[in-house]
C-alpha positions as CSV (number, residue, x, y, z in Angstrom):
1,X,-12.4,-12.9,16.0
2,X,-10.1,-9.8,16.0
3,X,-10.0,-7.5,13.4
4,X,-7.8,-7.6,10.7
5,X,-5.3,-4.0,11.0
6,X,-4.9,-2.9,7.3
7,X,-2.0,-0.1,6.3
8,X,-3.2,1.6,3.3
9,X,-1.1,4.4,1.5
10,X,-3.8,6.8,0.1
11,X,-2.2,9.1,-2.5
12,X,-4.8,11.9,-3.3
13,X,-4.0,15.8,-3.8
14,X,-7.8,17.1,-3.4
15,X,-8.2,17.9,0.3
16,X,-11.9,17.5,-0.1
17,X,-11.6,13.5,-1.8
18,X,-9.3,12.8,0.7
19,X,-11.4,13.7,3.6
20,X,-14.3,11.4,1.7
21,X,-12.1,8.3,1.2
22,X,-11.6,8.6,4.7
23,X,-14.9,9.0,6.0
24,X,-15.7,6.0,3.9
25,X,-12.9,3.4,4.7
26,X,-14.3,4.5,8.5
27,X,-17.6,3.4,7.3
28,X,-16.0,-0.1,6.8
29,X,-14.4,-0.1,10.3
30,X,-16.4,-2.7,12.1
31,X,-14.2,-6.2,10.2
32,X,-11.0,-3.9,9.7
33,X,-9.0,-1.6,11.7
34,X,-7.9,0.8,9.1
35,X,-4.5,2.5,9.3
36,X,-4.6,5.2,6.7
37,X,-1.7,7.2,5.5
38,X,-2.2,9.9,3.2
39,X,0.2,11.6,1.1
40,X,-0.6,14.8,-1.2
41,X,1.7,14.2,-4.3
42,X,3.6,11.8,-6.0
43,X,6.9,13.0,-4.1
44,X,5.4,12.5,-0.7
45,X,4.0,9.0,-1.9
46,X,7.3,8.1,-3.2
47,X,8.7,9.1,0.5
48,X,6.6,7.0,2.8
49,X,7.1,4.4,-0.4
50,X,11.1,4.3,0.1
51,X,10.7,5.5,3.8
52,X,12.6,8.6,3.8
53,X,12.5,11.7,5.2
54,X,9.6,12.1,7.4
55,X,8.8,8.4,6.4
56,X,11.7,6.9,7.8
57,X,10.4,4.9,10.7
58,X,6.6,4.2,9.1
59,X,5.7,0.6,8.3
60,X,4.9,-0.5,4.3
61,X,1.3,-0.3,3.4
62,X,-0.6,-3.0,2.6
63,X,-1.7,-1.6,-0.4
64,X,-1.8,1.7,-2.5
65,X,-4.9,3.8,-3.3
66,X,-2.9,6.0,-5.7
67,X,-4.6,9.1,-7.7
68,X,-3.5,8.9,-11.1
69,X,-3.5,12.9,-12.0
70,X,-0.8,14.1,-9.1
71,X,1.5,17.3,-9.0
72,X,5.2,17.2,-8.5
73,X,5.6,13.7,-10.3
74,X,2.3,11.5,-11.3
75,X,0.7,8.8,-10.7
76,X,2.4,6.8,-13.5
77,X,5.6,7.4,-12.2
78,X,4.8,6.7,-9.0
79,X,3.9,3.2,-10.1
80,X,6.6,2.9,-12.3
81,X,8.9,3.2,-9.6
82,X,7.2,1.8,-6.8
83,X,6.7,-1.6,-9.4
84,X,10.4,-1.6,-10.4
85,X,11.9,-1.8,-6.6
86,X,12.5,-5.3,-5.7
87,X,11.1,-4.8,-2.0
88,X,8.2,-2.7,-3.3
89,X,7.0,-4.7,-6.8
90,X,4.5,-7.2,-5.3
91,X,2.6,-4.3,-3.2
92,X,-0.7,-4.1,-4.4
93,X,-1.8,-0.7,-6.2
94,X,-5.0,0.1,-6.8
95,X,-5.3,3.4,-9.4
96,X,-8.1,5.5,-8.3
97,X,-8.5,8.4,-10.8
98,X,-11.3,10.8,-12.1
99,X,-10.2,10.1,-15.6
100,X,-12.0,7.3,-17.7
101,X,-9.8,8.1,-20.5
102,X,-8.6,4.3,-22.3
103,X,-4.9,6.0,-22.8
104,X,-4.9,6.4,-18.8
105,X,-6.3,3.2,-17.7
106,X,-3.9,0.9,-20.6
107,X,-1.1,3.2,-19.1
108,X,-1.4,2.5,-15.7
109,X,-2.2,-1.3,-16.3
110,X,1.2,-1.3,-18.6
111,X,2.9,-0.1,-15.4
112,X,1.5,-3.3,-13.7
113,X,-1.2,-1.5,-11.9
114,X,-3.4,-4.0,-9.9
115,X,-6.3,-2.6,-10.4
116,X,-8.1,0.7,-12.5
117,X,-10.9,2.1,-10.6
118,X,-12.9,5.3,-11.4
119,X,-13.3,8.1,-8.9
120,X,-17.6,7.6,-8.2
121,X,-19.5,10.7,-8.5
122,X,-21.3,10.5,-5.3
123,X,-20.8,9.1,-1.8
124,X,-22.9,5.8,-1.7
125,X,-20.8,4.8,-4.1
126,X,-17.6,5.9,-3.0
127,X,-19.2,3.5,0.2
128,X,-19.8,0.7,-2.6
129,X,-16.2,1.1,-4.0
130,X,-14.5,1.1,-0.3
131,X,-16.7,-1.8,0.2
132,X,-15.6,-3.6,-2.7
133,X,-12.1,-3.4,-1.8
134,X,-12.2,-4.6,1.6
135,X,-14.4,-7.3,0.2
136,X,-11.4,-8.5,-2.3
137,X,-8.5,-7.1,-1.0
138,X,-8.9,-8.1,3.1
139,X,-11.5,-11.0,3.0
140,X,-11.1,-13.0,0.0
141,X,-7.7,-12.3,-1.4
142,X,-3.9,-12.6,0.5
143,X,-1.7,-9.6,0.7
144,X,2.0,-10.4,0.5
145,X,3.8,-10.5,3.8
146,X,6.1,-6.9,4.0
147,X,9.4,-6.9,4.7
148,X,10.5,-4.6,8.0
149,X,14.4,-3.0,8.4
150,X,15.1,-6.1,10.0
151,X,14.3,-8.5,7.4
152,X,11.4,-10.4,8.8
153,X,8.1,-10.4,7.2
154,X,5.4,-8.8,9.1
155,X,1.9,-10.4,8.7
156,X,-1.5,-9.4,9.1
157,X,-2.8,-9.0,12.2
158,X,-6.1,-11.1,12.3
């Protein structure tokens, strides 16, 4: 069976978590061919988001692994926006945030977030958390089909 290729949009401003996120979705590499696209700030995330710029000519993501506490314009907005496009509202968004604060995690659920998940402290469980993802995410639940330029929906590759 060939492995399912899976876009994900990983909005994180710390160099140093973003280089661990991606060591551990690599650790999950042998079911899923992961396609990671990073952005540093809410701006850049809203770019590859809408596809401009840079962005133009990139494909959706999947799904969004969006950091909650961003410079230039946060995570909240970010959702806010991403979840009030027509094109954009069913993509899946997955908060991923150092905060464990209620106000933060009500806020981002408000804004229709899919999921709240705490940043772990260490890296087996960053493992466990990338693990858990793929597990609900790829295997057991069904990602919307995206929409390309041209109007067709593009499907999973599996």
């Amino acid at each position: 069976m060939a492995k399912k290729r899976i876009r994900v949009l990983v909005v994180e401003d710390t160099e140093a978590m973003a280089y661990l996120i991606e060591k551990a979705f690599q650790a999950r590499s042998a079911s899923v061919d992961w396609d990671l696209c990073f952005a540093k700030n809410g701006e850049e995330a809203l770019d590859c988001l809408f596809r401009r710029g840079n962005h133009v000519n990139e494909p959706l993501p999947h799904f969004v692994l969006l950091d909650w506490n961003l410079p230039q314009v946060n995570g909240e907005e970010v959702l806010r926006m991403l979840k009030s496009n027509d094109e954009l509202r069913s993509l899946p968004v997955l908060v991923f945030s150092s905060s464990h604060e209620h106000q933060d995690i009500n806020a981002a659920y408000n804004a229709h977030a899919n999921g709240y998940i705490s940043k772990p402290s260490n890296m087996d469980a960053l493992y466990g958390v990338i693990e858990s993802i793929e597990n609900f995410w790829v295997h057991t639940a069904h990602l919307p089909s995206k929409i390309n330029k041209s109007g067709v929906a593009d499907g999973l590759t599996s």
